[in-house]
C-alpha positions in Angstrom: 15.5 23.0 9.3 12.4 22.3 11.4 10.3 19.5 11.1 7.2 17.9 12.7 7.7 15.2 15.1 5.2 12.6 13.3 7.6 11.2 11.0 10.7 10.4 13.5 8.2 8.9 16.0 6.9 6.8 13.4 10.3 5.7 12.2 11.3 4.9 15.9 8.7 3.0 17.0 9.4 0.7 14.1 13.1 0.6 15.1 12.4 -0.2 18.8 10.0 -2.8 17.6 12.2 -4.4 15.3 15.0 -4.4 18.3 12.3 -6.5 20.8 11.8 -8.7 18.2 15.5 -9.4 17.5 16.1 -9.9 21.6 13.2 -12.8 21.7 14.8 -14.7 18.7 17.7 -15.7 21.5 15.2 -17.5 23.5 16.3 -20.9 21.9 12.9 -23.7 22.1 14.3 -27.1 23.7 13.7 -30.1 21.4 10.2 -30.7 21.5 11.0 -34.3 19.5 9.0 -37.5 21.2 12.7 -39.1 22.0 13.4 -35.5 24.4 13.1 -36.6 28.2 11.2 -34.4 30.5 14.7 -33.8 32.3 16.4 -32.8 29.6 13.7 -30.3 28.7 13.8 -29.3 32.1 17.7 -28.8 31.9 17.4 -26.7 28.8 15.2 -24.4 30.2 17.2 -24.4 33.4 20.1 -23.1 31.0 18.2 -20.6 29.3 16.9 -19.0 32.7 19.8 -16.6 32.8 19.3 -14.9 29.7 15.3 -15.0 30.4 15.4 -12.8 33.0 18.0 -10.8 31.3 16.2 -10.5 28.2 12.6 -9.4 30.3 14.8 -6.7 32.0 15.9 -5.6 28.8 12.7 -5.5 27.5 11.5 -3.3 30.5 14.3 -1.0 30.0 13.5 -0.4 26.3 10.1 -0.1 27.3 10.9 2.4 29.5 13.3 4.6 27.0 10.4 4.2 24.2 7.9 6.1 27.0 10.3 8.6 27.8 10.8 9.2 24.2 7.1 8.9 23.5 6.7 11.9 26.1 9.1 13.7 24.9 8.6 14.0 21.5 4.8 14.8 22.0 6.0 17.6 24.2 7.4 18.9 21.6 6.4 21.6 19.2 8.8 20.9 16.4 12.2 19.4 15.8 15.0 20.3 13.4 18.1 18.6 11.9 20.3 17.7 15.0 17.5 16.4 16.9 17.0 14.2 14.4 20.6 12.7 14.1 20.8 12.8 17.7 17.8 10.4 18.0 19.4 8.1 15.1 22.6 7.8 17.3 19.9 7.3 20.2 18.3 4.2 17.9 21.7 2.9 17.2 23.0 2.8 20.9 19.5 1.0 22.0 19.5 -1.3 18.8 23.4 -3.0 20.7 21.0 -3.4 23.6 20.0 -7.4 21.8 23.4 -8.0 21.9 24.8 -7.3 25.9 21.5 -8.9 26.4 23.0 -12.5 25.0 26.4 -11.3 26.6 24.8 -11.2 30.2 22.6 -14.4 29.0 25.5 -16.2 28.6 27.9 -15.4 31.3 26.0 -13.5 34.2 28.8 -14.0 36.6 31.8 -12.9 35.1 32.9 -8.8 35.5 32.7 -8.2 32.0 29.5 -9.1 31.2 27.3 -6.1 33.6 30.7 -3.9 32.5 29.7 -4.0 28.9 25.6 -4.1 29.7 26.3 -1.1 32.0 28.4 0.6 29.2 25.4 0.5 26.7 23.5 1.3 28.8 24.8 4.5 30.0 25.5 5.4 26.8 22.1 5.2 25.6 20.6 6.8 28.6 23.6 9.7 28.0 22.3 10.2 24.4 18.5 10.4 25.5 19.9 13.1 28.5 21.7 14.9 25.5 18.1 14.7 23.3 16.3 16.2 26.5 18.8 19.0 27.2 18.9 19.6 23.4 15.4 20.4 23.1 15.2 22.6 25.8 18.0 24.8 25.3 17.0 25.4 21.4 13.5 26.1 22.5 11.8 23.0 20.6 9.3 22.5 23.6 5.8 23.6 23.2 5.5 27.1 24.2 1.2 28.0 24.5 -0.8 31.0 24.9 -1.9 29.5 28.0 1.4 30.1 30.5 0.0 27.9 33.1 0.6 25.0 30.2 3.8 26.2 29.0 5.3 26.5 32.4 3.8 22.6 33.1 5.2 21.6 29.9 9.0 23.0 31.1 8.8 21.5 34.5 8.0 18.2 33.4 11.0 18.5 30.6 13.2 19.7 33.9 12.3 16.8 35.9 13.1 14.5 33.0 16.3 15.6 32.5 16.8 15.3 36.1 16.1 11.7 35.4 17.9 11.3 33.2 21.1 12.7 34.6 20.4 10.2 37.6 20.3 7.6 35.7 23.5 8.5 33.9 25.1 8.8 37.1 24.2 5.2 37.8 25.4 3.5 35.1 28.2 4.9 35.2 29.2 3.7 38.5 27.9 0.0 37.4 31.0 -0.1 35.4 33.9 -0.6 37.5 31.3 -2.0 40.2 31.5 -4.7 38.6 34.6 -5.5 39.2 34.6 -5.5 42.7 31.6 -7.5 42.6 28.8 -8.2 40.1 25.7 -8.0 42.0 26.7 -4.5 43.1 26.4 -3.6 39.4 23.4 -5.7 38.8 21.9 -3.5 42.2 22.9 -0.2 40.1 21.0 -1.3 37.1 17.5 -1.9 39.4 17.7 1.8 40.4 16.9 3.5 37.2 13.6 1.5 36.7 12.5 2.4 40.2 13.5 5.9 39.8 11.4 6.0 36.9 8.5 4.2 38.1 8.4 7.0 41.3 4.8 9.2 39.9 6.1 12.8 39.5 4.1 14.1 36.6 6.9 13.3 34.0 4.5 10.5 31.8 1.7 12.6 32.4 -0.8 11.5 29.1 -3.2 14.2 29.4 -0.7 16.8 29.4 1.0 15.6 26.1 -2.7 14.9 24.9 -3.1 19.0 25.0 0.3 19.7 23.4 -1.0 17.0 20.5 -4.5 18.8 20.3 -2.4 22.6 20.1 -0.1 21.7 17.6 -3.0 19.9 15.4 
C-alpha cells in the first residue's frame, strides 16, 4: 500500500511534541511559599541540576531525531505499510526517552543509569538506521526527471545512513562502558550530536524544498 508522507509527519510531530512536553513536567518548581529560605531554594535547585542538564541533552537529541526524520521523510516520494509501522516502533522507542531521562536525573553516577540511557538510545537510533535503509532499498526516495537531483537526493540518503550506522555503533559501545566507568559512556553519548552537527549536505532545506515542490 503506498501512501503520501503528509499524514505520518503530521502524526509524529504531534508525538515528538507530546514526548518534550512529558520530559519538562519532571523539572519539579521549589516551594515558592514566603516561609522558603533562599538556601533552601538554592538547595533544591542544586538537586535538580542533574536531571537539568540531562533533560536539555535529551531534548537536543530528540531534536536532532525529529530533523533527521523531518529530512527524511520530505526526501521521500511516497511511503507504504512497513514504513509506516516501522516509524510507530520508531515513536514508541523515542516516547521511553522521558523516562531514562528521570533515570539518569536521579542517579547520574551509578553504571546502570547511562547503561539503560545508552540502551534506548541505540535502540532508537537502530530503528531510525532500519527506516533509512528501508526506504532506500524499496525505492521510496524521490526519483526526478532531473538525474543531477535524483542522484543528490541518493547521496544525501547514503550519507544519512552512514550516520546513522555511526551512531549505532556508539551507543552500542556506551553500554558496557559504563561499567568500567560512567563518564566514558557519558563521552560516547556527546559523539553523535557532534557527528551530526559536522555540515555535509545531509539537512540540506533547499534540497527537500524541490522534492516538496515535485511531488506537489
Amino acid at each position: 500500500m503506498k501512501i503520501g508522507t503528509t499524514r505520518l509527519e503530521t502524526f509524529s510531530d504531534g508525538v515528538i511534541a507530546i514526548i518534550i512536553t512529558i520530559m519538562v513536567l519532571e523539572l519539579k518548581l521549589p516551594d515558592l511559599s514566603k516561609d522558603n529560605t533562599t538556601g533552601e531554594t538554592i538547595t533544591h535547585l542544586r538537586h535538580l541540576l542533574p536531571y537539568f542538564i540531562t533533560y536539555a541533552f535529551s531534548f537536543m537529541m530528540i531534536g536532532i531525531f525529529w530533523t533527521n526524520h523531518h529530512h527524511m521523510f520530505h526526501l521521500l516520494e511516497t511511503t507504504d505499510e512497513h514504513l509506516v509501522w516501522q516509524n510507530f516502533v520508531f515513536l514508541f522507542l523515542l516516547s521511553l526517552i522521558p523516562f531514562v531521562t528521570a533515570i539518569v536525573g536521579a542517579n547520574p553516577f551509578i553504571a546502570i543509569s547511562p547503561a539503560i540511557y545508552g540502551g534506548v538510545m541505540l535502540l532508537t537510533n537502530l530503528c531510525f538506521l532500519v527506516m533509512r535503509h528501508y526506504s532506500l532499498s524499496k525505492s521510496l526516495v524521490h526519483k526526478d526527471t532531473d538525474e543531477t537531483l535524483t542522484e543528490k537526493i541518493t547521496e544525501v540518503s547514503l550519507k544519512a545512513r552512514s550516520k546513522a550506522i555511526i551512531g549505532t555503533v556508539v551507543y552500542l559501545i556506551s553500554i558496557p562502558l559504563a561499567y568500567v566507568n560512567v563518564y566514558f559512556s557519558y563521552l560516547c553519548f556527546i559523539i553523535p550530536p557532534i557527528l551530526y552537527f559536522i555540515p555535509e549536505g545531509i539537512d540540506n532545506e533547499k534540497l527537500a524544498e524541490k522534492v516538496v515542490e515535485k511531488n506537489t
